[in-house]
C-alpha positions as CSV (number, residue, x, y, z in Angstrom):
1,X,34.8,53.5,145.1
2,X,34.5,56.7,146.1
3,X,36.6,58.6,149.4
4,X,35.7,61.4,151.0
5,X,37.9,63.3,153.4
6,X,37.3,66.4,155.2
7,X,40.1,68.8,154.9
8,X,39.5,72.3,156.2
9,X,35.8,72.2,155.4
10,X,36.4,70.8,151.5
11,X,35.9,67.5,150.6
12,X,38.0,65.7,148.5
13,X,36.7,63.3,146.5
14,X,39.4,60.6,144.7
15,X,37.7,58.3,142.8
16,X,40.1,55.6,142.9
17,X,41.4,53.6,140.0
18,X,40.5,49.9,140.4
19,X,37.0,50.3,140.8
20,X,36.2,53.2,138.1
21,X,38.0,51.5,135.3
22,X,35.2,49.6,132.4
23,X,35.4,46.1,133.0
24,X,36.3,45.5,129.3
25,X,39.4,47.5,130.2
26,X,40.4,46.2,133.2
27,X,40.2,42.8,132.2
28,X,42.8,43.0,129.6
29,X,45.2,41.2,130.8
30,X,44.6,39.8,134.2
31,X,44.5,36.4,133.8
32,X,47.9,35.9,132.4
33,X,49.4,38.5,134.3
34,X,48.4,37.4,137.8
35,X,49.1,33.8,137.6
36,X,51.2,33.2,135.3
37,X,54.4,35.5,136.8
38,X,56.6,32.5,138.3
39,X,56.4,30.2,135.6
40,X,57.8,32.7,133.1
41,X,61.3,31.6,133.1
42,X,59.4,27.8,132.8
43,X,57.6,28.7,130.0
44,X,60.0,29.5,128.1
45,X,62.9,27.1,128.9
46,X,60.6,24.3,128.3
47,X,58.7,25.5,125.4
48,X,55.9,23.2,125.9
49,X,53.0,23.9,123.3
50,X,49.8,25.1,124.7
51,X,47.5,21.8,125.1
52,X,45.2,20.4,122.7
53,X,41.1,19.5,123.7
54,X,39.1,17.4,122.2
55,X,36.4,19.8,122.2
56,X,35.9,23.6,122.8
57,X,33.7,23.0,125.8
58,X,36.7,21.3,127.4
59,X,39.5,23.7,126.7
60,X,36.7,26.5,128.6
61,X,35.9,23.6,131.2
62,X,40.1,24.1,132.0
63,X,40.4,27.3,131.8
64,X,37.3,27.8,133.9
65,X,39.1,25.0,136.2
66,X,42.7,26.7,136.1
67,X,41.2,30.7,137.2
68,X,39.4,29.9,140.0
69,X,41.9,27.5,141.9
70,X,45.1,30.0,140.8
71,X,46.7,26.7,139.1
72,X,49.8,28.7,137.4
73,X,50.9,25.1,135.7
74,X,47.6,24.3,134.4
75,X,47.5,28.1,132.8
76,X,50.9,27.9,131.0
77,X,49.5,24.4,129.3
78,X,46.8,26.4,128.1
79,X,48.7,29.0,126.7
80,X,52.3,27.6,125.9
81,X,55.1,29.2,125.2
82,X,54.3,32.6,124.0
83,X,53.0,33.2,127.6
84,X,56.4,35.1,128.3
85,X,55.4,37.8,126.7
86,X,51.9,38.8,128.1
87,X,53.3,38.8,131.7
88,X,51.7,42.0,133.2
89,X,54.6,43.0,135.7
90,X,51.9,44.5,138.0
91,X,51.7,41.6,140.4
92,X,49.0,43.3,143.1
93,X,46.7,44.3,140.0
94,X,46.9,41.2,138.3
95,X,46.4,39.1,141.6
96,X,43.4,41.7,142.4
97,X,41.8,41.0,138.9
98,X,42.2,37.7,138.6
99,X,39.5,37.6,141.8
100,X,36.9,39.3,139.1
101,X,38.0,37.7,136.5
102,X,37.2,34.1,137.8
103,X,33.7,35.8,139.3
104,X,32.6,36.9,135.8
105,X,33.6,33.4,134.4
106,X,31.1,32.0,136.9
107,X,28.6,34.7,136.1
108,X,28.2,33.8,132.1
109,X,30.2,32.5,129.7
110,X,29.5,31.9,126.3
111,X,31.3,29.7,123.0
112,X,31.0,32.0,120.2
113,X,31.3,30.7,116.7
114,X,33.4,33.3,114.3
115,X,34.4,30.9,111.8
116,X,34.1,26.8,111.8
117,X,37.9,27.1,113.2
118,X,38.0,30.0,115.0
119,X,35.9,30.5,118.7
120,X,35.7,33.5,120.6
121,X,34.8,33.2,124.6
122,X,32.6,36.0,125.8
123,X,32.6,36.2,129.9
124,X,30.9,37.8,132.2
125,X,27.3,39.4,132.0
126,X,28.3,42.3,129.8
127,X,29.4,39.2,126.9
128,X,33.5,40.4,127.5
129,X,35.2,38.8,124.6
130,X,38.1,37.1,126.0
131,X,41.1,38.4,124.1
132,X,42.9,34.6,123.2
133,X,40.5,32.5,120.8
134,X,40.1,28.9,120.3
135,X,41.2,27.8,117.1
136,X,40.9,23.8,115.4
137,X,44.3,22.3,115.1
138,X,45.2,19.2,114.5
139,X,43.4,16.9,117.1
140,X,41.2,19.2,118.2
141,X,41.0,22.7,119.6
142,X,43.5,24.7,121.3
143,X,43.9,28.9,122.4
144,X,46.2,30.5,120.2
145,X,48.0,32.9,122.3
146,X,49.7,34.3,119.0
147,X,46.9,35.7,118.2
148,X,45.6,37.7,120.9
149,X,49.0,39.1,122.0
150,X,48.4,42.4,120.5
151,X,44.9,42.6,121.5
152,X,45.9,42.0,125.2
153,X,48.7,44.3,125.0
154,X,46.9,47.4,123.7
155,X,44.5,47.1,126.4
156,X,47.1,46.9,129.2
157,X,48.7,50.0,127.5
158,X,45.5,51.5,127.2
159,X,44.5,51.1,130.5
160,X,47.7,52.1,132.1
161,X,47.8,55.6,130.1
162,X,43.9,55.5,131.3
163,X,45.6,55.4,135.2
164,X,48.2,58.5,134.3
165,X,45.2,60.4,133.8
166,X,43.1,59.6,136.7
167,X,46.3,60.0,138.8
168,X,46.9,63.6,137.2
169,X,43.2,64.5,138.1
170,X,44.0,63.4,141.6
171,X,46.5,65.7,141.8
172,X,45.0,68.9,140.5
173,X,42.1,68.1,143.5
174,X,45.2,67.3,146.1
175,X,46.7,70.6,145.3
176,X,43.9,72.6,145.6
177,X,43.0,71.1,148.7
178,X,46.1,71.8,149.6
179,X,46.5,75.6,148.7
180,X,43.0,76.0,151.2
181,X,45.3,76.5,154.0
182,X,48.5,78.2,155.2
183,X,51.0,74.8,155.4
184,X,54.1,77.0,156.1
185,X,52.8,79.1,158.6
186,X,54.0,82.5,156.2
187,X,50.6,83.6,155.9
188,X,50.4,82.7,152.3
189,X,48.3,80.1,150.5
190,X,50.3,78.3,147.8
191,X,50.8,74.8,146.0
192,X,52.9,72.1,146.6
193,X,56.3,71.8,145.0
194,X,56.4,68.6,146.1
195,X,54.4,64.7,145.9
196,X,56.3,64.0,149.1
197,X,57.4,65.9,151.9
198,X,60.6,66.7,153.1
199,X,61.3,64.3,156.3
200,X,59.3,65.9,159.2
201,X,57.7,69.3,156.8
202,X,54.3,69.5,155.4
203,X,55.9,70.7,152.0
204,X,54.3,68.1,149.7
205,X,50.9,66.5,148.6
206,X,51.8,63.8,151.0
207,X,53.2,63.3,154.6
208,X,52.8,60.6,157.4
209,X,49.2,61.6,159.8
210,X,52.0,61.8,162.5
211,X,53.9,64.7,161.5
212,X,50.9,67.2,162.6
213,X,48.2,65.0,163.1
214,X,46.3,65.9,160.0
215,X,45.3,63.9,156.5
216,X,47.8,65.0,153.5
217,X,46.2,65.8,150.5
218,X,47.5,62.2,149.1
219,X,47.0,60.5,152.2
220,X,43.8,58.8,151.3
221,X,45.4,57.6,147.9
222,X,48.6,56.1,149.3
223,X,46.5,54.6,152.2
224,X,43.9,52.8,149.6
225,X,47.1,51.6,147.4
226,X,48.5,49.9,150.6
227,X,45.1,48.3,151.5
228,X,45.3,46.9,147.9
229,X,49.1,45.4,148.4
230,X,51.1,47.9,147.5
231,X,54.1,48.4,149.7
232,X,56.9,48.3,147.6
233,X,59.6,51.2,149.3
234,X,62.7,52.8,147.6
235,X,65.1,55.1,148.7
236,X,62.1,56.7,150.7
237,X,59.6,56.4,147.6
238,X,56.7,54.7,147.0
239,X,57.3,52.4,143.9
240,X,54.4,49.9,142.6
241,X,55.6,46.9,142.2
242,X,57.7,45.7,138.8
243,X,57.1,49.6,137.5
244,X,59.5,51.7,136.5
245,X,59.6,54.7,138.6
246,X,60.0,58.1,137.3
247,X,60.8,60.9,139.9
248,X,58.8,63.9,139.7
249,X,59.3,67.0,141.9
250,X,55.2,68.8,141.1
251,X,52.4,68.0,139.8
């Protein structure tokens, strides 16, 4: 997704971060994250093993089943106990991704054979490997969560560093849209010392539309992360949701 605003006869494009990201990326975690956030402190009270299918067809069949209708008990069968620790804390992204995620299942989805016990599930058009594989147990077949936990978190960590850059590109345009003009009204043309404005000033890369009646540098950014859920307030900042938050006074 692309924006465009017109700000003193420059246009600023932000290429936002949900819809530039590879799908093999974005996909690293989503499932588990998304739904499976309530049930953590379930999951692992209970420590109920992840179920057993007679066949790999049928442990895809409930997964398949689980995704698209959001069925957060179904999902912790599948995956049992070590669920707790591929929570993604990012509710709005995971519940966001989940959407594509159950889209691509319906798309294509194939059983690949590594070994006689071991099956990978490759989703989506592109042939996405999903992350947790099917291995033969005793009775039948089951997803070993165990054994894609690292896989799953090196993507999220991979993709969130991914999102610090695309963030710090954002900024270098926002500030150099907003050094175009005199904000101060001292006849000089300088950079913002500030992400958000003082109450009432122009000072940062962002302020509310109705403090002059113009666009902020950051405007468009914080506008598009509000239309995608985030509205998460502290102290006067803007903090996504489960995230730490780390003040920083320039960029």
């Amino acid at each position: 997704m692309v924006v465009v605003v017109a700000v003193a006869g420059v246009e600023l494009q932000l290429r936002f971060l949900m819809h530039s990201k590879p799908f093999s990326v974005r996909l690293g975690s989503l499932l588990i994250g998304a739904l499976l956030l309530p049930l953590l402190g379930v999951a692992r009270g209970a420590e109920v093993p992840a179920k057993v299918f007679a066949t790999p067809e049928q442990a895809v069949a409930a997964l398949n089943e689980a995704a698209s209708t959001t069925n957060r008990a179904a999902l912790a069968l599948l995956f049992g106990p070590e669920v707790g620790a591929l929570v993604n804390p990012d509710e709005v992204q995971g519940a966001a991704e989940l959407v594509e995620f159950a889209a691509a299942f319906r798309e294509a989805h194939q059983l690949v054979r590594e070994t006689d016990d071991r099956i990978v599930v490759e989703i989506g058009a592109g042939g996405w490997p999903f992350p947790i594989p099917l291995m033969k147990v005793s009775g039948g077949w089951q997803f070993d969560t165990a054994a894609g936990l690292e896989e799953l978190l090196n993507r999220r960590v991979g993709r969130n560093e991914l999102d610090v850059l695309r963030v710090l590109r954002a900024c270098v345009l926002a500030q150099r849209d907003y050094a175009s003009a005199d904000r101060d009204g001292d006849e000089v043309r300088e950079f913002a010392q500030r992400l958000a404005s003082s109450p009432g000033k122009t000072d940062g890369l962002y302020w509310h539309w109705s403090v002059n009646g113009e666009i902020s540098p950051l405007g468009p950014l914080v506008a598009y992360a509000q239309s995608e859920g985030y509205r998460g307030e502290t102290r006067g900042r803007w903090r996504r949701p489960g995230r730490f938050t780390v003040t920083i006074s320039s960029c």
